[in-house]
N, C-alpha and C positions, 0 to 999 in steps of 0.2 A: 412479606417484607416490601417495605416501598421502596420505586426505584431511586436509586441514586441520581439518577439524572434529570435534568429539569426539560422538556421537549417544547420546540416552539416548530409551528407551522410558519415560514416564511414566502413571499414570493420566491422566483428562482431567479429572477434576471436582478433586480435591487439590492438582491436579500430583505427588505423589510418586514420586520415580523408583524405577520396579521393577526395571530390569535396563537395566544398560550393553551396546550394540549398535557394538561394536568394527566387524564387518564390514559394517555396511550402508553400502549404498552408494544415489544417485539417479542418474535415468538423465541429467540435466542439470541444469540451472540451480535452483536452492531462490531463493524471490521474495518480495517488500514490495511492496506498493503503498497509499500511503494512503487509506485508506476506502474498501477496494476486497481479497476473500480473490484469493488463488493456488492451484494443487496444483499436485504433483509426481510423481512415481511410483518408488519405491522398489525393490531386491531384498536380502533379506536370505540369506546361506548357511548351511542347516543340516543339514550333513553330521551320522552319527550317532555321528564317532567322529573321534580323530586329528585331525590340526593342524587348526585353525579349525573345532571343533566349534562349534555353537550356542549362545549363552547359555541357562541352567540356565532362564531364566523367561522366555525369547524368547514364549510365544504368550501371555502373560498382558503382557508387556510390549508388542504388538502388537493387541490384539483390537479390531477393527473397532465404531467407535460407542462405547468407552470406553476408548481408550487414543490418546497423540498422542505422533507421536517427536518429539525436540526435537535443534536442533541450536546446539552451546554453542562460540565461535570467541574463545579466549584467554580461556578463564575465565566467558564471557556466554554467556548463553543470549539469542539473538539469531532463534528462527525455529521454530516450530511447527508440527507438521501434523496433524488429524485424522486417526486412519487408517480409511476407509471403507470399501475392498476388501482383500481378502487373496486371494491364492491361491497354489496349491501342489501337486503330486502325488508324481509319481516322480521326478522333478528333483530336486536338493539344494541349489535354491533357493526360497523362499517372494517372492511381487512382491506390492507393496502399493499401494495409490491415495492417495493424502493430499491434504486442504485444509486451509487453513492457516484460525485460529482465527476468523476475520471470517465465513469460509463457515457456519458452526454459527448464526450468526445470518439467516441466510439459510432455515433450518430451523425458526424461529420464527417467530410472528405478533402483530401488535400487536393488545392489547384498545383498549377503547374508552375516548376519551381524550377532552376538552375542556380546549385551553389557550387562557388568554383574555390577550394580555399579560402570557405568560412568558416568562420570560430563555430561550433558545435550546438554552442547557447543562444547565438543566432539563430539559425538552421533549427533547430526544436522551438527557439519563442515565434519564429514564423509562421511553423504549422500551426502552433496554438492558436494566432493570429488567425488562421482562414477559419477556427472551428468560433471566431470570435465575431466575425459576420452576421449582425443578425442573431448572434449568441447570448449566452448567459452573464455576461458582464465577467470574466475572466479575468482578473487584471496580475498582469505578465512580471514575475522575478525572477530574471534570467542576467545576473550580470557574467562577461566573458569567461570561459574556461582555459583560454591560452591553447586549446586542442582545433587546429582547422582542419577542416573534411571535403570533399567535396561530393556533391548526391545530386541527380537528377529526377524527381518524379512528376509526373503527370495527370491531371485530371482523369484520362482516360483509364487510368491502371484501374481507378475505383478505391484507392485504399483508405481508407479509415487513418482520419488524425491517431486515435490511440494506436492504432497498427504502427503506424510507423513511427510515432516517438516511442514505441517500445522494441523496434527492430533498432532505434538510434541507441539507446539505454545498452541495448544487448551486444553492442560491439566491443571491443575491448578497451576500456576509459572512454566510455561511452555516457553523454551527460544523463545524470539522473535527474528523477523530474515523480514530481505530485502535486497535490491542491490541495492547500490547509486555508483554515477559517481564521478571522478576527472580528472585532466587535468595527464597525466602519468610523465609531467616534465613538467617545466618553460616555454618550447620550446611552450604549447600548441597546439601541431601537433598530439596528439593518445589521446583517452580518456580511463581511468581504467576504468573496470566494477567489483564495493568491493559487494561479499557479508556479510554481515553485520549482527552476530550472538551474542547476549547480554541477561542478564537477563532482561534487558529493555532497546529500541531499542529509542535515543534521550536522550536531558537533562530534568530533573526536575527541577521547579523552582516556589518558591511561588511569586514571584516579577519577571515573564522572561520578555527576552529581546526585544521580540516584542508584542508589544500592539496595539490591534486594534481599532479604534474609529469612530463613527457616524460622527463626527467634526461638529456636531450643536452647538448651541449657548448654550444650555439645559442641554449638555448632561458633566459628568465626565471629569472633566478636564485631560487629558493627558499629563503628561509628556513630550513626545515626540512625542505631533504634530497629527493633523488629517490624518487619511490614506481614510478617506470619507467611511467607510465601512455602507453597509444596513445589515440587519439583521433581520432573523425570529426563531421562540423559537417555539419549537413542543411539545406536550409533547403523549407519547404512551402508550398502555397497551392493542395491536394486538395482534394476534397469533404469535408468534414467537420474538414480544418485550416484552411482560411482562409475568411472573410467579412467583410464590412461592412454587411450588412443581415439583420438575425437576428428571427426573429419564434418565438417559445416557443407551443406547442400543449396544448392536455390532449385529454380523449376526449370522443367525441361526431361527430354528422356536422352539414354545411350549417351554417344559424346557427347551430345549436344549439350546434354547437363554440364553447368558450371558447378565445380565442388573444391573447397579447399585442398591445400596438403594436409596430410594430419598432422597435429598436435599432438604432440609422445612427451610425455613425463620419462626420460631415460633414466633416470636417478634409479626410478620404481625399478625399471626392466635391469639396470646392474646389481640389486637389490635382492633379484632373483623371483618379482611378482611377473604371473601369466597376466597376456595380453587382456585386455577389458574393453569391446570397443563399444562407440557410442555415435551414432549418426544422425543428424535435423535437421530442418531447415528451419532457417534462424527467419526467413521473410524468403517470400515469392518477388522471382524479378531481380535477382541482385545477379548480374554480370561480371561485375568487379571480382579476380579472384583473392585478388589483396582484401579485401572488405571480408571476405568467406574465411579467410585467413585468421583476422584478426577478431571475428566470432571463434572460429575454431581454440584460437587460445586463449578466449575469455572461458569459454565453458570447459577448458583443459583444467584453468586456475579453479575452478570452483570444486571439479568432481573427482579430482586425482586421488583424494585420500577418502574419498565418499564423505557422506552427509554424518555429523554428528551434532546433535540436534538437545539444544538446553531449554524443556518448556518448563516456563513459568506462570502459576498463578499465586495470584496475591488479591489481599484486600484494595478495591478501588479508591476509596474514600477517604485513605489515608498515608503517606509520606512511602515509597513514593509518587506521585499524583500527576497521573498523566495530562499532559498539557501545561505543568506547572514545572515538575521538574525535571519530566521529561519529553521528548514527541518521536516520532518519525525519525530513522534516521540518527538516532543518537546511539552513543556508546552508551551502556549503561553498566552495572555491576551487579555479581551476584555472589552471597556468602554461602554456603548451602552446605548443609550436613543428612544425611539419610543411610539406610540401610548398604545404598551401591555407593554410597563415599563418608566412610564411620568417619575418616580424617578431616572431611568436610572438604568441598570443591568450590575453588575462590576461581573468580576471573572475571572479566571485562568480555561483553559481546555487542553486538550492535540491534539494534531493534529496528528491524526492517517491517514492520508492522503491529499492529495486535487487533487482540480482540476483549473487548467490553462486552459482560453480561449484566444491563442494567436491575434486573431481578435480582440476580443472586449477589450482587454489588460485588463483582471478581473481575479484574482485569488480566490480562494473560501476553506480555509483549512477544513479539515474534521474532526468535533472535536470526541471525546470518550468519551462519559458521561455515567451516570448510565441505565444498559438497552441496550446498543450499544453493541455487539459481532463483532469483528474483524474477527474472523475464521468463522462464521457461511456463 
């Protein structure tokens, strides 16, 4: 089966595409997750002659640390990867290693900072800012959250930009943040690389715009049409999906450790559920016990009732089309009928990521439900 997606090798810092990569292929799933990079691993075929030669600027459209393929599904450019490794010999294939744009921030380090009762969205588009130095050409969507904070870091701690916009993420109304693509003009010749800084990163919607559906005979009528999705319902209460006694940690030993109060779900405990407890360190270095606090009861809200978990796949190709009618971050809907729900199971959930398998042309969003930790 050909892939669904059309692959272009572009620079990393312009985005300009240098050469269209007809034959590449990945060896699975290409992935999103908000505030959070992925890789992938690549093979490209470069025979030196005859059918499916190599494109004319494959190593230049390819070069490891300054080149990122992209992959463009109906017109959008919907998914990026750094290419870090390359290899190749006698074979008459070249295999590649890729992270996706989040990870480059990961390669960065925050200078030293002093925010004293700043807006949230500040304070996050700043550290972008240092990883923008000398950087990939980032350019920064962060308008205010109304939430001010105040944070100290240092050059010297050594932390990682991604580190610590995901220790900011992981607080309690803590701003979310990713990096999506767009065409940079009409021309479609460069792709933008937006980082993407919001109190909530997508739209809300109690009725959204893409609805997934089983398309049996059985199941919820749709609106708009079968997308043939299968679907499985989890439900958890692991070590690290369910509690109702959460206490947040930083570093250090004995007193000396700063650790929150705990986070108790009492509803549960009058309810008549045993204790569940659940202990992390959300980030190294955080002093603040108020700050430990207010992880401690973001990870309270997520894992009180554990993880129950709607995975979807569905045809990529058609309605509904990710990056069309739906991205990152969005509510979405699902109609679903199966042996574990004869009556068929409707609702709204939020797609905090997915995963594209350009071979098998199947997309599969990654919902966020109760129990689910994003940062974790």
């Amino acid at each position: 089966m050909a892939s669904i997606v059309t692959w272009l090798g572009c620079d990393l810092v312009t985005g300009r595409i240098v050469e269209e990569l007809p034959d590449l292929a990945t060896s699975g799933s290409i992935s999103a997750l908000l505030g959070a990079y992925t890789s992938t691993s690549a093979a490209l075929p470069i025979p030196l002659g005859g059918y499916g030669r190599a494109p004319r600027n494959w190593e230049a459209a390819t070069e490891p640390g300054r080149s990122m393929i992209v992959a463009v599904l109906a017109g959008v450019p919907v998914w990026a990867g750094i290419v870090l490794t390359r290899r190749g010999g006698t074979e008459a294939t070249v295999e590649m290693g890729c992270v996706s744009l989040e990870g480059y921030l990961d390669r960065r380090f925050v200078r030293d900072h002093e925010f004293v009762q700043v807006d949230d969205a500040l304070i996050a588009a700043s550290l972008v800012d240092d990883a923008n130095i000398e950087g990939i050409g980032l350019i920064v969507d962060a308008p205010a959250t109304g939430t001010r904070r105040e944070r100290t870091y240092k050059d010297q701690d050594d932390k990682s930009v991604y580190s610590t916009l995901r220790e900011l993420m992981g607080v309690i109304d803590g701003p979310e943040w990713t990096i999506v693509l767009d065409w940079t003009d009409a021309t479609q010749t460069a792709v933008a690389k937006i980082a993407r800084i919001r109190k909530r990163v997508g739209y809300p919607s109690s009725a959204p715009n893409a609805v997934f559906t089983t398309g049996s005979a059985s199941a919820v009528v749709s609106s708009r049409g079968a997308s043939t999705t299968r679907y499985t319902y989890s439900e958890d209460y692991s070590s690290g999906k369910g509690a109702n006694h959460v206490v947040a940690t930083s570093s250090g030993e004995g007193d000396a450790r700063p650790q929150s109060d705990p986070a108790r779900d009492e509803a549960m405990f009058a309810a008549g559920w045993p204790r569940w407890e659940h202990r992390y360190s959300p980030s190294s270095s955080i002093s603040n016990k108020t700050t430990l606090n207010g992880h401690a009861a973001q990870a309270l809200a997520l894992m009180a009732r554990g993880a129950r978990v709607v995975t979807l796949t569905s045809r990529a190709d058609v309605y509904p089309l990710l990056g069309t009618d739906w991205a990152i971050g969005d509510d979405i809907g699902h109609e679903l009928t199966g042996h574990r729900h004869p009556a068929g199971l409707t609702g709204v959930a939020r797609a905090i990521g997915w995963e594209l398998d350009p071979a098998a042309g199947t997309v599969s969003p990654i919902l966020l439900t109760p129990g689910e930790d994003v940062v974790s």
